[in-house]
OpenMM code with the backbone's topology and positions (N, CA, C; nanometers):
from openmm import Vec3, app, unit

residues = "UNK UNK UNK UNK UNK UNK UNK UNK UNK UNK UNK UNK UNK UNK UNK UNK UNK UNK UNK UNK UNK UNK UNK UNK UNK UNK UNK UNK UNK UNK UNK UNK UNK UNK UNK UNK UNK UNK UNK UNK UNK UNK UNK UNK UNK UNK UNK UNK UNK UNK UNK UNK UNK UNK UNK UNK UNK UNK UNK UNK UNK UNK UNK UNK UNK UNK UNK UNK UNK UNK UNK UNK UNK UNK UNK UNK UNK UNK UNK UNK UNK".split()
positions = [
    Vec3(-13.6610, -0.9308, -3.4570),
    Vec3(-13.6432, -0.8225, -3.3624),
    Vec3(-13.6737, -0.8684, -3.2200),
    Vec3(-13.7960, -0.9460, -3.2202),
    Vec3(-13.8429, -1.0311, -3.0600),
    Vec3(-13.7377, -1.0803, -3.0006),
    Vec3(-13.6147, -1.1872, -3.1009),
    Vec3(-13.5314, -1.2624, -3.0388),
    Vec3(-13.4056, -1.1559, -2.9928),
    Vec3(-13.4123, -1.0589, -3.0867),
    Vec3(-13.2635, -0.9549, -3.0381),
    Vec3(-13.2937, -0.9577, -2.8941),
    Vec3(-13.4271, -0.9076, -2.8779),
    Vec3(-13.4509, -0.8483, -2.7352),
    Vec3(-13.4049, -0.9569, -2.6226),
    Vec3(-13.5253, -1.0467, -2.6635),
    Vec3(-13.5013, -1.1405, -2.5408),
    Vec3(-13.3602, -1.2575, -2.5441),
    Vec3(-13.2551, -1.2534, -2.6303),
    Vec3(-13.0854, -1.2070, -2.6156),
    Vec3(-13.0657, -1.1447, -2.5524),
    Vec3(-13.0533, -1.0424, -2.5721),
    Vec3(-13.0448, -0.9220, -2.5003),
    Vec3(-13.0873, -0.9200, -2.3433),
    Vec3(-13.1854, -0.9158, -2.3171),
    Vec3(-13.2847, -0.9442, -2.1740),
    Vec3(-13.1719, -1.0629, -2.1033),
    Vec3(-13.1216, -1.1837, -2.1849),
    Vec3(-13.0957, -1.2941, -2.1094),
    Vec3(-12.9313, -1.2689, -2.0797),
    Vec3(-12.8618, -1.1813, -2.1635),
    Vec3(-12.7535, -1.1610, -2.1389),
    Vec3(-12.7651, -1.0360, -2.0075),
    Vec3(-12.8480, -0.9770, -2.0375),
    Vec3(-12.8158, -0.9138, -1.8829),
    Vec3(-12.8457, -0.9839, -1.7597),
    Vec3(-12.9624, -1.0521, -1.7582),
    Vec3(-12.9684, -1.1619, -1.6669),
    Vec3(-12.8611, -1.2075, -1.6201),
    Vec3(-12.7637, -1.2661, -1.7082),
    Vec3(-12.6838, -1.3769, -1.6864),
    Vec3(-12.5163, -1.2987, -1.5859),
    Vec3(-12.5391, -1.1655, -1.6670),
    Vec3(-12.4531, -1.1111, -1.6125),
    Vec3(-12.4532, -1.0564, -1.4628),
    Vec3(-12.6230, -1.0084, -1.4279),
    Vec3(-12.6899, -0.9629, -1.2784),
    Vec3(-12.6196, -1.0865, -1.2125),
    Vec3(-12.6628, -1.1901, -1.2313),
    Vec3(-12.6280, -1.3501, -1.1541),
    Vec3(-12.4925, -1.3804, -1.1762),
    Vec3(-12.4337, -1.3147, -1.2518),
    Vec3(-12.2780, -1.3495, -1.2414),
    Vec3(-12.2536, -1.4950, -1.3283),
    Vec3(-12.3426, -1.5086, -1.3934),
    Vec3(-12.2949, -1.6229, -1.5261),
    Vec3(-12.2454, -1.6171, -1.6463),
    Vec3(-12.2214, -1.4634, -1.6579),
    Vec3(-12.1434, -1.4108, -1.7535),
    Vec3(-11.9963, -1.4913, -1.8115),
    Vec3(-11.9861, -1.4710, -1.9567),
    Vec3(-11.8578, -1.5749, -1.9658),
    Vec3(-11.7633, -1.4834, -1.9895),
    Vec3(-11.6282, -1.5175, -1.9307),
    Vec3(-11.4994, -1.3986, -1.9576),
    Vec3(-11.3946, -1.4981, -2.0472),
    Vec3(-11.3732, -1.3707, -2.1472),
    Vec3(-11.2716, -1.4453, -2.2148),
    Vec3(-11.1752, -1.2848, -2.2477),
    Vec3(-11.0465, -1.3222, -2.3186),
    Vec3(-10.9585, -1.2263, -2.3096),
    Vec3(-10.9518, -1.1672, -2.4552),
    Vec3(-10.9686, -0.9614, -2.4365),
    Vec3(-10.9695, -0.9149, -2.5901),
    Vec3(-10.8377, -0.8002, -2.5458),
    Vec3(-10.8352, -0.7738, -2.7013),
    Vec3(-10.7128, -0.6724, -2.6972),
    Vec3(-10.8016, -0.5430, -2.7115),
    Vec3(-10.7553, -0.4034, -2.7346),
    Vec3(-10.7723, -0.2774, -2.7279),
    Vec3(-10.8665, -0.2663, -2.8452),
    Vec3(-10.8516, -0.3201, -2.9367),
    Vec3(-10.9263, -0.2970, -3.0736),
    Vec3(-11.0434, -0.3461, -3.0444),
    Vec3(-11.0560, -0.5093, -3.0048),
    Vec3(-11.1719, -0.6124, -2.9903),
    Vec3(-11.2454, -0.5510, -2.8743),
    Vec3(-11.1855, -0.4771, -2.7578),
    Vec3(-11.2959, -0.4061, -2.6753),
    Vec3(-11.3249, -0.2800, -2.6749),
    Vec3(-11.2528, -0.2225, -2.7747),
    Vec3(-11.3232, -0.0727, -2.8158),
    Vec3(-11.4795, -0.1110, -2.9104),
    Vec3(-11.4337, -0.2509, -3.0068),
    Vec3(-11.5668, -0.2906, -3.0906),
    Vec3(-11.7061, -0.3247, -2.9884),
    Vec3(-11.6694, -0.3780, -2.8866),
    Vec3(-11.6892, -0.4344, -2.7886),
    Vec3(-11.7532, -0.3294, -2.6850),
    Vec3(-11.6932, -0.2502, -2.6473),
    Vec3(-11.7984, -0.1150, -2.5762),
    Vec3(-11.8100, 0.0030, -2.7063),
    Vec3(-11.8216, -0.0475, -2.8321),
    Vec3(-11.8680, 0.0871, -2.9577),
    Vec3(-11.7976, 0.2180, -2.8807),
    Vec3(-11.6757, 0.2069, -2.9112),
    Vec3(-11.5809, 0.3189, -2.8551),
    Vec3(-11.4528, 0.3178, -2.9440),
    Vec3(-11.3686, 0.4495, -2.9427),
    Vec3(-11.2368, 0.4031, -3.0225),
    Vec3(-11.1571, 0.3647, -2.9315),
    Vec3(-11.0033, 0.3141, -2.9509),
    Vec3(-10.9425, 0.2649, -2.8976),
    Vec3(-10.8924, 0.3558, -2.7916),
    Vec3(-10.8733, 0.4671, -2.8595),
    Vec3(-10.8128, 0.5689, -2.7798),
    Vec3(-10.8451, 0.5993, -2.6323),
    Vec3(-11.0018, 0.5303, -2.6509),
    Vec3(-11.0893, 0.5998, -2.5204),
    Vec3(-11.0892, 0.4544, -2.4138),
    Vec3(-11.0375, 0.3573, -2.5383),
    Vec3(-11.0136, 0.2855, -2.4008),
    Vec3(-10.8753, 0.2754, -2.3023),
    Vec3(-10.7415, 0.3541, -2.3738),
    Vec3(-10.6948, 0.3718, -2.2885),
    Vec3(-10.6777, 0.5052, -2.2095),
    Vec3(-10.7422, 0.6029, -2.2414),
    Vec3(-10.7907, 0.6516, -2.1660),
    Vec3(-10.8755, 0.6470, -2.0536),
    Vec3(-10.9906, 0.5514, -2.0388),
    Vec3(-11.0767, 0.4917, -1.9378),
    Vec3(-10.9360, 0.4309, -1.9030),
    Vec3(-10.8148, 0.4008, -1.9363),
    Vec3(-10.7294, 0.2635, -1.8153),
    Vec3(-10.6736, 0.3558, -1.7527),
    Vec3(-10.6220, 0.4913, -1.7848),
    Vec3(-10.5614, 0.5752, -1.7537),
    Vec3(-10.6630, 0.6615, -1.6605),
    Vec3(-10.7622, 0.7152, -1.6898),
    Vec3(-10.8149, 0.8321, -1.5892),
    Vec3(-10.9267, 0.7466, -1.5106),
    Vec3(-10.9857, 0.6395, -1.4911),
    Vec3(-11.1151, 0.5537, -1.4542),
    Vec3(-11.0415, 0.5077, -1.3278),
    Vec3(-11.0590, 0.5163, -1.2222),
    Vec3(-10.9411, 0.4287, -1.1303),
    Vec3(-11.0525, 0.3212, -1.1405),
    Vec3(-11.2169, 0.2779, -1.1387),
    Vec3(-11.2378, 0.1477, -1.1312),
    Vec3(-11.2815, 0.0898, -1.2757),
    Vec3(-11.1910, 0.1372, -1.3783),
    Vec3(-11.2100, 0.0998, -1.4748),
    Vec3(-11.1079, -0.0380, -1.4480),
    Vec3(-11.1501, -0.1472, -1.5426),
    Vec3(-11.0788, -0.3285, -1.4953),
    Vec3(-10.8842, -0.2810, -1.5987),
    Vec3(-10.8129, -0.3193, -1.4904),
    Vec3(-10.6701, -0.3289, -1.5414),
    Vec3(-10.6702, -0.4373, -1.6001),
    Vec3(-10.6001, -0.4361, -1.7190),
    Vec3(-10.5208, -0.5509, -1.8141),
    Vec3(-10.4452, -0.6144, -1.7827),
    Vec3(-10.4572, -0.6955, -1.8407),
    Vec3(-10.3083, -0.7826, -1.8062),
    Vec3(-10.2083, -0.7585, -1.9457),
    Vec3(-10.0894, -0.7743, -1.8713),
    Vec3(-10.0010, -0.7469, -1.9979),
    Vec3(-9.9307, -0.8801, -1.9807),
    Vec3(-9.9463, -0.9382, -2.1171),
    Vec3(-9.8709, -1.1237, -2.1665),
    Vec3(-9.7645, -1.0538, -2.2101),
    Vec3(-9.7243, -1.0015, -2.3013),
    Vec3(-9.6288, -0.8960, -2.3385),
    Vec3(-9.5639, -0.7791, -2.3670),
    Vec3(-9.4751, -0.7158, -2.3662),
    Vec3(-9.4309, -0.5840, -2.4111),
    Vec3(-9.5292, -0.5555, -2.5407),
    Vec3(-9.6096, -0.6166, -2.6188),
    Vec3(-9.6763, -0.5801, -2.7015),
    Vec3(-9.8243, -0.6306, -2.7103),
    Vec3(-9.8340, -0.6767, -2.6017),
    Vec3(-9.9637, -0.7818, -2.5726),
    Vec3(-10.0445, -0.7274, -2.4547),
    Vec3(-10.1600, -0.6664, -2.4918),
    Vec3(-10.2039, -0.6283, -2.3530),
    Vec3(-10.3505, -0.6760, -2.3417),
    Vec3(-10.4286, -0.7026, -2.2724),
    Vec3(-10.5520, -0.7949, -2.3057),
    Vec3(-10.6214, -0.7556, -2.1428),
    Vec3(-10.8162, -0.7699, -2.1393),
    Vec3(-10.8545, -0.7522, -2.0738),
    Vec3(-10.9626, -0.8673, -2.0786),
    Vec3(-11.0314, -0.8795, -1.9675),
    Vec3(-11.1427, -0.9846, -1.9417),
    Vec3(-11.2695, -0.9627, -1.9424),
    Vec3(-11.3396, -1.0103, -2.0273),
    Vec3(-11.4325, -0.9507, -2.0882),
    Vec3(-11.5884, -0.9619, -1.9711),
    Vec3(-11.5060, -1.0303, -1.8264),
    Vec3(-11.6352, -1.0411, -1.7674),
    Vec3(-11.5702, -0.9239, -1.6761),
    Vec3(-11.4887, -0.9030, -1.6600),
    Vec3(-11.4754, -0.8074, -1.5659),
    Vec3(-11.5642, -0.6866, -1.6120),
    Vec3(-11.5010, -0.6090, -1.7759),
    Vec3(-11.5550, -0.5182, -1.8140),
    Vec3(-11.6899, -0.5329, -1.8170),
    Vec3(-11.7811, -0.6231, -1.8451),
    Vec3(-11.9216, -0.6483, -1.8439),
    Vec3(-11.9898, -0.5886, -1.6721),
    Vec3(-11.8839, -0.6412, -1.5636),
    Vec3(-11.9008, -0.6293, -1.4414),
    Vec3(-11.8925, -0.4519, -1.4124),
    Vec3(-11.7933, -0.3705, -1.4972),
    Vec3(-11.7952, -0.2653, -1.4764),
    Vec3(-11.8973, -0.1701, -1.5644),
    Vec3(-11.9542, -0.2755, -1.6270),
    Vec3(-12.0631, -0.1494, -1.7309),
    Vec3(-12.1924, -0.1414, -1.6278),
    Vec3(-12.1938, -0.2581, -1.6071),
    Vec3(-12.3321, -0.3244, -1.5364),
    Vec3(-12.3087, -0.2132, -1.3921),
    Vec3(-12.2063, -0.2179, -1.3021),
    Vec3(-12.1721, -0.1258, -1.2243),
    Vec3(-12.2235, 0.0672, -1.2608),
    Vec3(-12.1690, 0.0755, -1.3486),
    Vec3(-12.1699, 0.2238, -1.4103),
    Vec3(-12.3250, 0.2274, -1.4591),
    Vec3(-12.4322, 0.1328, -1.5106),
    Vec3(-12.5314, 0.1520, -1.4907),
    Vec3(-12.6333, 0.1271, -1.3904),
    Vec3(-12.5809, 0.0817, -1.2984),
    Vec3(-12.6680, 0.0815, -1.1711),
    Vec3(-12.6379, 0.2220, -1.1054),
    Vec3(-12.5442, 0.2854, -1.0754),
    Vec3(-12.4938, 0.3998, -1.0585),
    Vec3(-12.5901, 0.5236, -1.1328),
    Vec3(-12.6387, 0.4957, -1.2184),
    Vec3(-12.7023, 0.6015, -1.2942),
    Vec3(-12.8416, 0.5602, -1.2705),
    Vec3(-12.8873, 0.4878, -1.2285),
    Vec3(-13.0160, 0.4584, -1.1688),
    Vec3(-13.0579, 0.5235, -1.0629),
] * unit.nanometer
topology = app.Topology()
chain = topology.addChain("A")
for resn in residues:
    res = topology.addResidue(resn, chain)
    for name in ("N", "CA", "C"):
        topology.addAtom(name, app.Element.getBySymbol(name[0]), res)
């Protein structure tokens, strides 16, 4: 349980300092990813104007960056501070 935390503790760190690593997920992998359904994440793309835009690789491919979104949670909780 000690190590969850201080994981935890170091990933926010890393993210405050901007050492966060971005890599690219689809709708499913970042609904798992912010514990949300999918639905709500395109909804956040749709009604959030600073929610992070996707990139679309294809007509069936749509993918986001996982440091951006980290950048916008971290945002949305300083905001509530």
């Amino acid at each position: 349980m000690v190590d969850k935390v201080i994981v935890q503790q170091e990933k926010l760190e890393d993210l405050e300092t901007g050492n966060g690593f971005g890599r690219f997920v689809r709708a499913r992998e970042l609904a798992k990813y912010l514990c949300c359904g999918q639905s709500t994440i395109w909804w956040l793309r749709t009604h959030e104007e600073d929610f992070p835009k996707p990139i679309q690789i294809t007509s069936g491919i749509t993918v986001w960056d996982t440091k951006e979104i980290d950048d916008y949670v971290l945002s949305k909780a300083r905001k509530e501070k």
